[in-house]
N, C-alpha and C positions, 0 to 999 in steps of 0.2 A: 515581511519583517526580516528583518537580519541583523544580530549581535552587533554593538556599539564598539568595533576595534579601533577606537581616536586615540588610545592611548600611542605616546611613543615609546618606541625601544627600549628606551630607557627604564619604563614601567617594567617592563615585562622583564628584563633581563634582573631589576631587582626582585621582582615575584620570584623567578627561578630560584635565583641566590638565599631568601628566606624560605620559601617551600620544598628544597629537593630534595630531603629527603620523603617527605610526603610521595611527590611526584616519583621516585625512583621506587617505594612501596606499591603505586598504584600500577605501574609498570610491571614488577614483575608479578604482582596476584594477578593481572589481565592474561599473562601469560601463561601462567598457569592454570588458569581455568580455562582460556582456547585450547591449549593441549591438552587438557583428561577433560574436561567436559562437555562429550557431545549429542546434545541435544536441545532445542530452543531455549532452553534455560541458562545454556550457556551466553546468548547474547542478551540475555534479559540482565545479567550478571553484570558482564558487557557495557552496557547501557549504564546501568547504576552507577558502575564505577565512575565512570567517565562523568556522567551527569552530574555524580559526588564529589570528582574537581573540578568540574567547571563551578560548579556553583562553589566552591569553596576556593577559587581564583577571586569573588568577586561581582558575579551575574548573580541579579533578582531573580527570584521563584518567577516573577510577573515576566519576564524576558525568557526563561528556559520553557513556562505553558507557549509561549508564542509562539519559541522555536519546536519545540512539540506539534502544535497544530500547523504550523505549516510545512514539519515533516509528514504528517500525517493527511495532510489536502496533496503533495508531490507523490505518496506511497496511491493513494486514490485513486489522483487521476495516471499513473503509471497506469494500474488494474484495470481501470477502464480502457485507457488505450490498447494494451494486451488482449481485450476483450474484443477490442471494436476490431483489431488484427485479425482473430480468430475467424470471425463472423466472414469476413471477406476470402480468408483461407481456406474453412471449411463449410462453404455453401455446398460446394457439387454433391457433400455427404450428411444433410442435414435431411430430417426426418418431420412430417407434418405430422401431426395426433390431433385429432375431436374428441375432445374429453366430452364424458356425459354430461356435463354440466352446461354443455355447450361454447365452455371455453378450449382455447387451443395450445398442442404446445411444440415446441420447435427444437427439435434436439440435435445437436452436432457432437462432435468427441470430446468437447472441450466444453457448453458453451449451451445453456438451456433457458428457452424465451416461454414465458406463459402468461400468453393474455386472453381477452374476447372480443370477438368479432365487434367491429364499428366504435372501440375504443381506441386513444391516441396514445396512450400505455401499457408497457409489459412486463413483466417480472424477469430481471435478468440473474441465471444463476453461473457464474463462473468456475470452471474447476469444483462444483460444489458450495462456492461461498453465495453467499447471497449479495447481491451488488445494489438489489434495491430495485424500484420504478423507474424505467427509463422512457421518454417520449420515444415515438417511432417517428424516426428522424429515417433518409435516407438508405443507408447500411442497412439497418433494423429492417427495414421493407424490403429491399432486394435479398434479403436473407429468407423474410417468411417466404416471397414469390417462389425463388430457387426449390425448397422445401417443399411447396404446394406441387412446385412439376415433377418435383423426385417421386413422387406418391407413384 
């Protein structure tokens, strides 16, 4: 999905002309909080503000969830692909464990698989996040093998 920009220039440059002061307020609080506020809160701020004129330019709630979720499916699969990076990166240093349970788990510096044997799923944890159940596709298997030989 991607925002409806049909308007012509002409739209927009009357939005400026009616909103600038709006917009030149939103301007300098963005700037103000990038410079003294640093901590994830500062782009959550960030975000608001921004979200707070666009959507006060004229975009639906129903258009800004969209562009929401398919920033958040592009932030996703980014994660995965970083992940699927790592796996190929740091095989030669990845670690095989037999948990008691009979499940096994796969540890590299970045990059922790936990599945059982003769299942076609495994728990992938990134950096610590949880990325969720991934099939073992290719990568994922030449990952556990590598693992299995470092032992």
């Amino acid at each position: 999905m991607s925002l409806d920009f049909n308007y012509d220039f002409d739209t927009y440059m009357q939005f400026f002309k009616d909103k600038w002061l709006i917009l030149v307020i939103a301007l300098v609080v963005l700037l103000i909080v990038v410079r003294i506020v640093k901590t994830v809160v500062k782009w959550l701020i960030v975000v608001a503000i921004i979200a707070g004129v666009v959507f006060y330019s004229g975009y639906s709630l129903d258009q800004l969830k969209e562009l929401g979720s398919e920033l958040g499916t592009k932030v996703a699969d980014s994660v995965k692909q970083e992940a699927i990076e790592a796996m190929a990166g740091e095989a030669q240093d990845a670690t095989f464990t037999t948990n008691s349970d009979g499940s096994f788990t796969v540890k590299t510096k970045n990059l922790e698989l936990i599945g059982n044997p003769g299942e076609n799923e495994v728990k992938v944890n990134f950096r610590g996040t949880p990325l969720g159940k991934w099939k073992i596709d290719a990568a994922i298997q030449t990952l556990i093998d590598q693992a299995k030989k470092n032992v």
